[in-house]
N, C-alpha and C positions, 0 to 999 in steps of 0.2 A: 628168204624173201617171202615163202607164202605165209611163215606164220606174224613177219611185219604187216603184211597186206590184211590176214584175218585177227590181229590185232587191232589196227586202225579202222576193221569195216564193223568189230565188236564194238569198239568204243562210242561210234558215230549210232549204230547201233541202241547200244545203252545210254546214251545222251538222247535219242528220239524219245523214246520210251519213258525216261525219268521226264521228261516235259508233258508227256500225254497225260502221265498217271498226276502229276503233280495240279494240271492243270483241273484234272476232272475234280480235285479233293476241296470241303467244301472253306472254304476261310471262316476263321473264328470270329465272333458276332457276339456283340455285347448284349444279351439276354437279359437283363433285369428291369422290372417296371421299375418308372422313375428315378432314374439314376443321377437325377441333378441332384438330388437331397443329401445332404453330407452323411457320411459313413459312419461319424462320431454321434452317441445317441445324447438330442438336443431337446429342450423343450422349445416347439416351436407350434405357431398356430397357423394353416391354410386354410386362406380362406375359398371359400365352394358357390360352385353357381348354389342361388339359392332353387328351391325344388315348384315346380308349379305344377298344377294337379292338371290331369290330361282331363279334353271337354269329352262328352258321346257324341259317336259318328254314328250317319246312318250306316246300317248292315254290323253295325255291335252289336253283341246280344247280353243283357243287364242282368244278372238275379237280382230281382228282387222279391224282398219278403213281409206281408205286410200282416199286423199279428193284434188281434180285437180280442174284447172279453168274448166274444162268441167263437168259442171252437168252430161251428160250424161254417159259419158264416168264412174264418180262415182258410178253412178247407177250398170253398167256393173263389175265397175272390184269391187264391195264388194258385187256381186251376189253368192258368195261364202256359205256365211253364212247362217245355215239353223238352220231352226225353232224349236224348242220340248220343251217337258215338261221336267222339272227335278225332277217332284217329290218331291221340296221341301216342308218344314214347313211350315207354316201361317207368322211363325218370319223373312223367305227369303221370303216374295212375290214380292218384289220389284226384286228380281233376278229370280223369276220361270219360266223367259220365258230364253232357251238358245239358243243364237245365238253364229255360232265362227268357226272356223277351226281347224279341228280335227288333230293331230300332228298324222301320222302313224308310223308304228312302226321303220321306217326307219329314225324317226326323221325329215320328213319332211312333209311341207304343200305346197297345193295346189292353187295359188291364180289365180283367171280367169286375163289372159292376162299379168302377170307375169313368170308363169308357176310354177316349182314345186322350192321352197326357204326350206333347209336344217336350222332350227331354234333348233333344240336340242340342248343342252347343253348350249344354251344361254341364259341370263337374257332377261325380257323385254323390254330394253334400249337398250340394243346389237341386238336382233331383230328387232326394229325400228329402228337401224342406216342400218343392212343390208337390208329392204326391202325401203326404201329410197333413199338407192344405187341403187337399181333394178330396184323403179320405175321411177326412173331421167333418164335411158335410154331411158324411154320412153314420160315419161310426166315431165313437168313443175315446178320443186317449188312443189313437192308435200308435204302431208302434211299428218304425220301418225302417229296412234296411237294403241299400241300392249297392253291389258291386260289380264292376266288369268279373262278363263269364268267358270273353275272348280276347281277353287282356296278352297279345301271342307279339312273343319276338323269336326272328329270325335268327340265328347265330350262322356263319357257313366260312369256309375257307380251312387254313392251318390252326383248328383245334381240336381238341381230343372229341369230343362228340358234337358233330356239326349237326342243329335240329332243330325243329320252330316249339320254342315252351310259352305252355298258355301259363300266367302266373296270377295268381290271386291277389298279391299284394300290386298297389300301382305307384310303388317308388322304388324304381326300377332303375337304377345306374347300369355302364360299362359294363364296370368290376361285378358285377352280382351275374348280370350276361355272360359274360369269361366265365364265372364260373361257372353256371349253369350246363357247360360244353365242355367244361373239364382243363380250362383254362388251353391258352397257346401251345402247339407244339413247336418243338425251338429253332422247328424251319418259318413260324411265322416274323414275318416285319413287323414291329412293335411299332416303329416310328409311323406306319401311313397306313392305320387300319379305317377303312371304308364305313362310313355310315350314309343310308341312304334310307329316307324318312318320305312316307307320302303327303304331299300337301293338294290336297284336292283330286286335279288332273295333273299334278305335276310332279314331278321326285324333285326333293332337295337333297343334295349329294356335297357330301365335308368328309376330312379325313384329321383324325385323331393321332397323337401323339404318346403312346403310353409311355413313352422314355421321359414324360417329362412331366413334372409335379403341376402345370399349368394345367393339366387335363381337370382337375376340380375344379378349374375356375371356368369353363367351357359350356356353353349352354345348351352342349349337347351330351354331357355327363350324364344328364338323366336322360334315360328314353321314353318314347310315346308309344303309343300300341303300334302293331304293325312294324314297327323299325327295324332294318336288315343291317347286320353287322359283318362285315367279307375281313376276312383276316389273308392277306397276299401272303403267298409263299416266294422267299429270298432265293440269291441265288444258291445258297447253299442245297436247296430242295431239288436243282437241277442236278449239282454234283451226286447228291443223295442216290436220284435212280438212278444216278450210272456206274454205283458199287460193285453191279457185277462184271460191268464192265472194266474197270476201275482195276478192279482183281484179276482178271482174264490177261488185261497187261502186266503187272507185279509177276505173275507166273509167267509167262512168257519171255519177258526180260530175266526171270533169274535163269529160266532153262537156256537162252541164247545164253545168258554169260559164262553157265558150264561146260556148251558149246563151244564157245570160242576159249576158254580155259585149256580144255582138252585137244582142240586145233593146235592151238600155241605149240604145245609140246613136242607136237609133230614135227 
């Protein structure tokens, strides 16, 4: 009788425990970018949002560099540009020194012996045609060049290194973002990754699909300065930290079952 009773209180037992552990483990999740694209290697052409060049905001800070037959005079008018630290990563060292002209809020910069050049709302092509104008009134065939010094996006959530990268180029997609952070780890949701973009006083807030080949048709494929990218952790992230938990049952259940093994015989 007692080893039918600690036979049945074993099994009830090991059926609680095989639902604990099974429930905590994480479900398998289909991890690959774009996986609507057929698996057979096709020529085929997607078409992409087309790229639009971000305008300057105020509190960006521009290098620019403006270069005369007078040495000296170069010296002079890109004494503008000042020094600091940005505080970046190890992965930006090449950019942690910043040099640049800080856009005020008025939208305008300060350039020595130019004076003050109105550059907001302009591209950096459009603000190297107008301060070319400006400097031909006074020098020669000058020779200039404007790029964002705080050209900085966000990465944060389920990737390998979550961290704001200042980037020097400013065709700037997703995919180049991912990577920047060392791409998803495979507790991130591919399907509803967060972008949130400042538009004035306001966030504009969409969510991306990387499971799916339409993200190049997307007009938010390329990013703007400033834009924050949250990668969510699935539920498999939950099961994930309860591994040790997870375990602690597996053990437990096997030492009952040799328990109740050893009862039986009794």
């Amino acid at each position: 009788m007692l080893s039918s009773k600690c036979k049945t209180i074993g099994k009830c037992l090991v059926f609680i425990l095989n639902i604990l552990i099974f429930s905590s483990c994480a479900s398998q999740k289909n991890i690959a970018y774009f996986n609507d694209l057929p698996n057979i290697l096709v020529d085929s052409v997607i078409k992409s949002q087309s790229f639009s060049a971000p305008v300057i905001l105020s509190d960006d800070v521009l290098l620019i560099d403006i270069q005369t037959v007078d040495a000296s005079v170069n010296s002079l008018i890109n004494s503008g540009n000042k020094s600091g630290t940005t505080g970046l990563p190890a992965s930006n060292e090449s950019l942690s020194l910043l040099t640049g002209y800080l856009v005020d809020k008025s939208g305008n910069v300060e350039i020595p012996m130019l004076g003050s050049v109105k550059l907001a709302g302009l591209t950096t092509t459009e603000a190297k045609e107008l301060i070319v104008k400006r400097a031909s009134i006074y020098f020669k065939n000058p020779i200039v060049q404007v790029r964002f010094g705080n050209y900085r996006i966000t990465v944060l959530g389920e990737v390998l290194r979550p961290s704001t990268f200042t980037i020097a180029n400013e065709r700037v997609s997703v995919l180049d973002a991912l990577g920047l952070a060392g791409d998803l780890t495979v507790y991130g949701r591919r399907e509803n990754v967060l972008l949130i973009r400042d538009k004035g006083f306001q966030k504009e807030i969409t969510r991306l699909n990387l499971n799916s080949s339409d993200l190049f048709k997307s007009p938010y494929f390329y990013l703007k300065q400033n834009d924050v990218i949250y990668v969510e952790p699935g539920k498999s992230k939950a099961a994930a930290t309860n591994a040790a938990r997870t375990q602690t049952l597996a053990i437990l259940g096997s030492v009952l079952s040799v328990l109740i093994v050893a009862l039986s015989r009794f």
